[in-house]
C-alpha positions as CSV (number, residue, x, y, z in Angstrom):
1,X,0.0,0.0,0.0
2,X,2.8,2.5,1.1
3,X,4.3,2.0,-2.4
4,X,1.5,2.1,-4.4
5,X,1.1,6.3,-2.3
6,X,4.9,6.6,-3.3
7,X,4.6,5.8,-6.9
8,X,1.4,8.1,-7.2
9,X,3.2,11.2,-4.9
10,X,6.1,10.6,-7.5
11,X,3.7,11.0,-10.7
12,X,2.0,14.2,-9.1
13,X,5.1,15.7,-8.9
14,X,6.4,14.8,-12.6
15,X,3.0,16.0,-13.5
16,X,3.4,19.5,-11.8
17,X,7.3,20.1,-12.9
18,X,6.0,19.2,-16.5
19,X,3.2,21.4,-16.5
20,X,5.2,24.6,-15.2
21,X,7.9,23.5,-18.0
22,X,4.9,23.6,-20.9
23,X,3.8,27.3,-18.3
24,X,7.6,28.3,-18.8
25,X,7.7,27.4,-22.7
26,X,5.1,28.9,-23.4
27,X,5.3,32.2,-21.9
28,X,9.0,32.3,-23.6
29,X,6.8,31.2,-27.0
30,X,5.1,34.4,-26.3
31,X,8.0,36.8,-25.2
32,X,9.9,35.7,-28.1
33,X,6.5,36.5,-30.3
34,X,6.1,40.0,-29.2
35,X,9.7,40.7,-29.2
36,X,9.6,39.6,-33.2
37,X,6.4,42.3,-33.4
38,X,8.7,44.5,-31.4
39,X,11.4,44.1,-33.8
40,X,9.1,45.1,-36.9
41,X,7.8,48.3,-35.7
42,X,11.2,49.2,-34.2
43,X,12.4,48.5,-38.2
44,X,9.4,50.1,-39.7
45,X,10.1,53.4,-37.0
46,X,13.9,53.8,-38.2
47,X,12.3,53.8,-42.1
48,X,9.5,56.5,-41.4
49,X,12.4,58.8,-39.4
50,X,14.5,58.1,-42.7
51,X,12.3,59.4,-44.3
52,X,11.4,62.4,-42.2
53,X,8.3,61.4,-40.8
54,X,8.7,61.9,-37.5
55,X,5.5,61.8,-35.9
56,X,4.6,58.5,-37.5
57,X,8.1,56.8,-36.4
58,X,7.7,57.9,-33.0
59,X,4.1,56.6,-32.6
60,X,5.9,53.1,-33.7
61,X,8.8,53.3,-31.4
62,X,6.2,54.0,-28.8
63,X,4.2,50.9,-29.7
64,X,7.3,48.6,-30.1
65,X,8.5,49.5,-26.9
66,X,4.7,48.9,-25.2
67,X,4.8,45.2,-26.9
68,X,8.7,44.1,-25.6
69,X,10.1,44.9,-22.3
70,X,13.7,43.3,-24.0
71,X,13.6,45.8,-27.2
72,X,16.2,48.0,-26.2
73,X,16.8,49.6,-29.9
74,X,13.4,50.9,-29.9
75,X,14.3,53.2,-26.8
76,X,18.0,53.8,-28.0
77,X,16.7,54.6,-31.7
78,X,13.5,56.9,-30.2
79,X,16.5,58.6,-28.0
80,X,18.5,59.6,-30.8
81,X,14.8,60.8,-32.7
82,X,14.4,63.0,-29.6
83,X,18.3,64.0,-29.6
84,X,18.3,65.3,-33.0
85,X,15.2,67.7,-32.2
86,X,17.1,68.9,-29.2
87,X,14.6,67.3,-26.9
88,X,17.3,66.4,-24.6
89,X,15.1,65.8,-21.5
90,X,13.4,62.7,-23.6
91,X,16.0,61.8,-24.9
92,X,18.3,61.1,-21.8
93,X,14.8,59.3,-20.6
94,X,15.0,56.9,-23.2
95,X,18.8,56.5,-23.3
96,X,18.3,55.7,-19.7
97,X,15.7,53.1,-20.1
98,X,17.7,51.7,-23.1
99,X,21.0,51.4,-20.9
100,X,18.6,49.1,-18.4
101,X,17.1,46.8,-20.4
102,X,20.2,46.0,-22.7
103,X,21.6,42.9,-21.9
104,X,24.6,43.5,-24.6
105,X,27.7,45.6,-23.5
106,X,28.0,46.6,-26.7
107,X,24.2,48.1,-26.1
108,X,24.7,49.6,-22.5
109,X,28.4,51.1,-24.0
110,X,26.1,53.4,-26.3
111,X,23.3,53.9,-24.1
112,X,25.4,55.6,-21.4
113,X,27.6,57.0,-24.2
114,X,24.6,59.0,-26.0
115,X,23.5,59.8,-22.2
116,X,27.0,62.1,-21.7
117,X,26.3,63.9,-25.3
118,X,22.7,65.0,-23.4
119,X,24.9,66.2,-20.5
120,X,27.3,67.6,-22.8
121,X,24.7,69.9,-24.8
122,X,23.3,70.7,-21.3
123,X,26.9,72.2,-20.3
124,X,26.5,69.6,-16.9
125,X,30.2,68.5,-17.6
126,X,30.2,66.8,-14.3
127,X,27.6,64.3,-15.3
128,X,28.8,63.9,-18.5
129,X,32.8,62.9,-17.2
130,X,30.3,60.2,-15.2
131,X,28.6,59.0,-18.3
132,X,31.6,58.6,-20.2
133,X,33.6,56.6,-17.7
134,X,30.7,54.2,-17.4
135,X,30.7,53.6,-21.5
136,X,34.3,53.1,-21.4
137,X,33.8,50.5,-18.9
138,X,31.4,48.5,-21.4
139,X,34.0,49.0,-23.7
140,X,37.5,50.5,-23.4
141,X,38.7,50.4,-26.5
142,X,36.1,53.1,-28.3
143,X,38.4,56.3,-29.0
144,X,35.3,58.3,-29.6
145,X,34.3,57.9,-26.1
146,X,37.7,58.3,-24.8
147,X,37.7,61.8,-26.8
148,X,34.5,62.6,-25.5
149,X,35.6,61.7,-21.7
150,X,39.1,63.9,-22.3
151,X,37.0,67.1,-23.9
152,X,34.0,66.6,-20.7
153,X,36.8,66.7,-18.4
154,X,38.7,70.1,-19.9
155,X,35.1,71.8,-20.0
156,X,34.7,71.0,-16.2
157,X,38.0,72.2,-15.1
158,X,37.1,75.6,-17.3
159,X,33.5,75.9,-16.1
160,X,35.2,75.2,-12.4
161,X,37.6,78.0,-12.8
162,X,35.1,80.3,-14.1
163,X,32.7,79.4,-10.9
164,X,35.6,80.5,-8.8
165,X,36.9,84.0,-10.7
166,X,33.0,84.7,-10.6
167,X,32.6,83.8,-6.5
168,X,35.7,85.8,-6.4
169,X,34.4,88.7,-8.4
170,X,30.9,88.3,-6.1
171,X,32.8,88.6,-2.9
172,X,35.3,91.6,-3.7
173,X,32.1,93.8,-5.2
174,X,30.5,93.1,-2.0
175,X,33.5,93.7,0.1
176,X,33.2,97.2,-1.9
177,X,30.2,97.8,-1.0
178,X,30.3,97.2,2.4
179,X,33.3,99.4,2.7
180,X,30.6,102.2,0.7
181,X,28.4,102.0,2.9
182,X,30.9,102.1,6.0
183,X,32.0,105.0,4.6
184,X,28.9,106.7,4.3
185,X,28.0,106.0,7.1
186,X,30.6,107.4,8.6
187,X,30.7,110.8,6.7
188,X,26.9,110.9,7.6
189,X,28.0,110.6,11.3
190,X,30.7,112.9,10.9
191,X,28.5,115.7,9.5
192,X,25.8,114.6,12.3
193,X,28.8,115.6,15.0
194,X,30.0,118.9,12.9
195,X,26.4,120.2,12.9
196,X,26.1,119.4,16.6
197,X,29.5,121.5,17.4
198,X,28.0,124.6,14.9
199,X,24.6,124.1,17.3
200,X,26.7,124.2,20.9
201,X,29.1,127.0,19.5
202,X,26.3,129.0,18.2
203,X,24.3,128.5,22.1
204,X,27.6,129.6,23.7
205,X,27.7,132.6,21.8
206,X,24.5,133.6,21.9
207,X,24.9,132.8,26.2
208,X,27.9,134.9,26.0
209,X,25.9,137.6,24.3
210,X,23.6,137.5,26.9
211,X,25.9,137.8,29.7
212,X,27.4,140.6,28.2
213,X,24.2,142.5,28.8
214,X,23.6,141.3,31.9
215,X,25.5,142.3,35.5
216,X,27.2,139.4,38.0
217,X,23.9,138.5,39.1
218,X,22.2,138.4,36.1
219,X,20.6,141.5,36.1
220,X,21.0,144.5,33.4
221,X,23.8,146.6,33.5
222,X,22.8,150.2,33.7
223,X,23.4,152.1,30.3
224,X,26.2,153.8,31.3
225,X,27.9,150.4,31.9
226,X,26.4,149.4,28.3
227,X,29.1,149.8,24.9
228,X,29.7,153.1,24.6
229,X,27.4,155.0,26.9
230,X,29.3,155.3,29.4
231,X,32.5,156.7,27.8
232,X,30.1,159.1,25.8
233,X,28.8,160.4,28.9
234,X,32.5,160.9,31.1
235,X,33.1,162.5,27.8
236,X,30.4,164.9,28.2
237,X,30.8,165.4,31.6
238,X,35.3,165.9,31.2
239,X,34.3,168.7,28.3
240,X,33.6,172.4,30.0
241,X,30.6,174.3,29.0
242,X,31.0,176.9,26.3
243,X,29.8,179.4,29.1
244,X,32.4,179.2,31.2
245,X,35.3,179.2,28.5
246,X,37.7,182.5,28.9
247,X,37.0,185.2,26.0
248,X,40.1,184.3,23.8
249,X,39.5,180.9,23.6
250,X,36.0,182.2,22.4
251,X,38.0,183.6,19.7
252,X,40.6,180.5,18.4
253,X,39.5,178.0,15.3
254,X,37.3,175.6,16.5
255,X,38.8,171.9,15.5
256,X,37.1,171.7,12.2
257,X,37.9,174.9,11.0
258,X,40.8,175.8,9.2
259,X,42.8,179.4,9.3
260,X,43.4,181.5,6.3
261,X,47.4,180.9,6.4
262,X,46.0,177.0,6.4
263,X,43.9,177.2,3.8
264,X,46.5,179.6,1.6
265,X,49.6,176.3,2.5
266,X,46.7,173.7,1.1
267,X,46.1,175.1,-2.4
268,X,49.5,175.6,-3.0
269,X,50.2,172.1,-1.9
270,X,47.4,171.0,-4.5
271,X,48.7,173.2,-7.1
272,X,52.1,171.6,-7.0
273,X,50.7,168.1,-6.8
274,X,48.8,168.9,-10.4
275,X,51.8,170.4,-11.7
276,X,53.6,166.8,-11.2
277,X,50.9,164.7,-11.9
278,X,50.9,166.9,-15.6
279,X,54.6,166.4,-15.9
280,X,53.8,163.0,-15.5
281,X,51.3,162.8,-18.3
282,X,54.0,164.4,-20.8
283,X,56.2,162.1,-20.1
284,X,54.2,159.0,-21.0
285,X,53.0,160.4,-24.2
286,X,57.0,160.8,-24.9
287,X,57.6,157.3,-24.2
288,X,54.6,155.9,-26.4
289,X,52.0,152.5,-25.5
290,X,53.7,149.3,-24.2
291,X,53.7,146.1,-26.9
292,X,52.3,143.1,-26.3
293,X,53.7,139.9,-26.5
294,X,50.7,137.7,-27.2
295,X,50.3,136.0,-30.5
296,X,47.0,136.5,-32.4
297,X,45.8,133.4,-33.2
């Protein structure tokens, strides 16, 4: 009885391994199928783009790529489509997807080498050194690649330079304004103190001024204390009275009044001062106008 169960467990289990084998077959039956209908479109695609028609191949990439999950031209070929529109976003998308699903090295060597180009037209050199070094590793021997990775890396080092002199350029313009604005802000404060100086001198005058008129305890001086009052007034009071003056002091020149011998010395003075000035005049007209030295241009 026992071996009959063991014979039957044994033909149960042949029976399950054969039918996942037949599951297995077929299914590769089928991946195989739609990778053939892949294939097509992908080869009809390339002949409508050869032919211009753009919109018709990329509707065919699309579809190729929707039946096979292995067709890794259709991506790579619909890349280059978008690359030669300067759709470089889509284009890197599909270059990407190619790059994944190729099984080839041959296939991921171009995939990641059309992916640096993107970042090369997108002036992300950094990326695109990256790029390159992973093609080269799916094939070292490609010189184009290699010329590719040498040109990335020289337009890095100038971009990197150029990063610098301009952070360089950034930081000395606003180390130039901040020494502008120190400066103005110290002239402002300097012209804030000068006006404060003109303010107390112009108080301390004016207190002075005020002192001036005022006695030790603050209260007016009289007037004869006040500028010239007071001398006026000792004046007055020093100078007799024109009563009381003797008779022949009566009869002398008062101060502004000249004597007849005084007036007779003047105009003889002023008669021999015209007499030169005239002498003067004669001579100049002997000796003729002065010449110039200026040129006339």
């Amino acid at each position: 009885m026992s071996k009959i169960k063991l014979m039957f467990g044994l033909l149960l289990c042949f029976g399950i391994v054969h039918a996942q084998d037949d599951i297995t077959e077929k299914a590769n039956k089928e991946a195989e199928k739609a990778l053939q209908a892949s294939t097509n479109l992908t080869y009809e695609a390339n002949e409508e783009l050869t032919a211009n028609d753009f919109v018709t191949a990329e509707a065919d990439y699309r579809r190729a790529i929707s039946k096979s999950n292995k067709n890794a031209a259709a991506r790579f070929n619909l890349g280059n489509a978008y690359y030669n529109r300067e759709s470089y976003g889509e284009a890197f998308g599909r270059y990407k997807q190619a790059g994944e699903v190729a099984e080839d090295k041959g296939e991921k060597h171009k995939a990641f080498h059309n992916m640096g180009n993107v970042f090369m037209k997108q002036k992300d050199y950094k990326q695109a050194v990256e790029a390159y070094k992973q093609a080269l590793r799916k094939n070292p021997n490609d010189d184009e690649t290699r010329y590719n990775l040498a040109l990335a890396k020289k337009m890095l080092e100038k971009q990197q330079d150029e990063q610098k002199n301009d952070q360089n350029k950034d930081n000395e313009d606003k180390k130039d304004q901040e020494n502008e604005d120190k400066d103005k802000n110290q002239d402002q404060k300097n012209e804030g103190g000068d006006n404060e100086k003109k303010d107390k001198g112009e108080q301390k005058e004016d207190e002075n001024k005020d002192k001036g008129d005022q006695g030790e305890n603050g209260e007016d001086k009289p007037k004869e204390n006040q500028k010239g009052n007071g001398d006026k007034k000792k004046e007055q009071e020093k100078k007799p009275n024109e009563g009381d003056q003797p008779e022949d002091k009566k009869q002398q020149p008062r101060p502004n009044q000249l004597s007849e011998q005084q007036i007779q010395n003047l105009l003889e003075a002023m008669q021999n001062e015209e007499k030169k000035v005239q002498e003067k005049m004669e001579a100049r007209k002997v000796r003729g106008k002065k010449i110039k030295n200026e040129k006339d241009w």
